[in-house]
C-alpha positions in Angstrom: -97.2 -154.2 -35.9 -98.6 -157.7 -37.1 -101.7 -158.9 -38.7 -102.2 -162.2 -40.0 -103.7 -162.9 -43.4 -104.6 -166.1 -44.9 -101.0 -166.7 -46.5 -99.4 -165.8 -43.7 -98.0 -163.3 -41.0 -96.9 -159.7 -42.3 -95.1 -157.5 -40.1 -95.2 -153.6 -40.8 -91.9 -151.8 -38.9 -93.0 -148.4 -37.4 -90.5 -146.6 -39.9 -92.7 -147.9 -42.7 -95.5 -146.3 -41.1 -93.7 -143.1 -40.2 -93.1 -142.9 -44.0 -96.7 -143.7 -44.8 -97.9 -140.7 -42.4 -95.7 -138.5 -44.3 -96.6 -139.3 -48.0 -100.0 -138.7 -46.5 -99.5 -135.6 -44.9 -97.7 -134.0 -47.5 -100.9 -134.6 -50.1 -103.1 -133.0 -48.0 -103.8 -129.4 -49.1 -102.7 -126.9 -46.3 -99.4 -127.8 -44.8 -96.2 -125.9 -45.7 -93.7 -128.6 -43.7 -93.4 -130.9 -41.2 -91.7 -129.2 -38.4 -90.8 -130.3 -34.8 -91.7 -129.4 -31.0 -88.1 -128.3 -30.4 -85.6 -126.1 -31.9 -82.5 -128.7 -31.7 -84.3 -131.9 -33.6 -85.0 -129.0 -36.7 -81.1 -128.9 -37.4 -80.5 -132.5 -36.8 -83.6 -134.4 -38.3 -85.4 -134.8 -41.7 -88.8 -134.6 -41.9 -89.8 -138.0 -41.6 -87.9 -137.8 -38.3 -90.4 -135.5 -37.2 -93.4 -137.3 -36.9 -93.4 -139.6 -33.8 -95.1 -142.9 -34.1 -95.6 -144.9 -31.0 -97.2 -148.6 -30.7 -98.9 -149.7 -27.5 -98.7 -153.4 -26.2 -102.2 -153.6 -27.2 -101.4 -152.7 -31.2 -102.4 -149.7 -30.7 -101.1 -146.6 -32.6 -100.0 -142.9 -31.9 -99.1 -140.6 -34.2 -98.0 -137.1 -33.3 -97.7 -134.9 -36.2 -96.1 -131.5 -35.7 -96.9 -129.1 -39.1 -96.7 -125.6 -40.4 -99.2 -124.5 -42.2 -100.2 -122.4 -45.1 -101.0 -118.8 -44.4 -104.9 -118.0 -45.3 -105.8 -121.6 -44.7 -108.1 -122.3 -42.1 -106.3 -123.9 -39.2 -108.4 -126.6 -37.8 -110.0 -127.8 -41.3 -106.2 -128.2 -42.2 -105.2 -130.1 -38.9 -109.1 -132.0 -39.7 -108.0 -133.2 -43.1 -105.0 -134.4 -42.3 -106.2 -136.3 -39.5 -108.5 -138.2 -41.5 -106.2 -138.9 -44.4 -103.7 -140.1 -42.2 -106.0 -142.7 -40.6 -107.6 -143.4 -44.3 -104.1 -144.1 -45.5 -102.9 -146.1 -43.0 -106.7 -148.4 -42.6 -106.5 -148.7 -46.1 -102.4 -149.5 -46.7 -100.9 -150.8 -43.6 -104.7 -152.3 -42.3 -103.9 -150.7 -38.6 -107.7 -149.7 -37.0 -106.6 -148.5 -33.8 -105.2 -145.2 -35.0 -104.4 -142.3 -32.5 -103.7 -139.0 -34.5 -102.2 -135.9 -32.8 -101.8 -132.6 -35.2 -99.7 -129.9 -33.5 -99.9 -126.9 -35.6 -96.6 -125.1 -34.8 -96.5 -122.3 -37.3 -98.1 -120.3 -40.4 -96.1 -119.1 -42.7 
């Protein structure tokens, strides 16, 4: 992703944003871990691996963000809260607008 400011151009890779959806998933009250949608990436991946970020020709961005969550917690506030502090995080840090965010709730423990 690029943006120009007035100094110049900054480019963000998408493994800097993976690692921002992370931090901001992990300081949202409610999920345990980031898991995955298969059983083979669990053994083979960290976390950060986990979360799929995808950018369109267009500068758009998908995020797909597969979590286990707390049990007693609500389900969709948690999945609600992390969607909007992922997209506050990354508007505020890495200036992307066009955020797509995907929470898959795989499990409660």
């Amino acid at each position: 992703m690029k943006f120009q400011t007035e100094y110049g151009e900054v480019e963000i890779t998408v493994n800097a944003i993976r690692r921002l959806v992370y931090l901001a998933v992990m300081e949202t009250y409610g999920p345990i871990s980031i898991g995955s949608d298969n059983w083979f990436s669990k053994w083979f991946t960290s976390e950060e691996g986990k979360i799929k970020v995808e950018e369109d020709e267009y500068g758009r961005i998908s995020v797909d963000i597969f979590v286990e969550v707390e049990y007693g917690t609500k389900v969709t506030e948690v999945g609600r809260n992390i969607e909007e502090n992922v997209k506050h995080k990354l508007s505020y840090l890495a200036n992307c607008e066009n955020v797509e965010v995907n929470v898959h709730i795989i499990g409660v423990r």
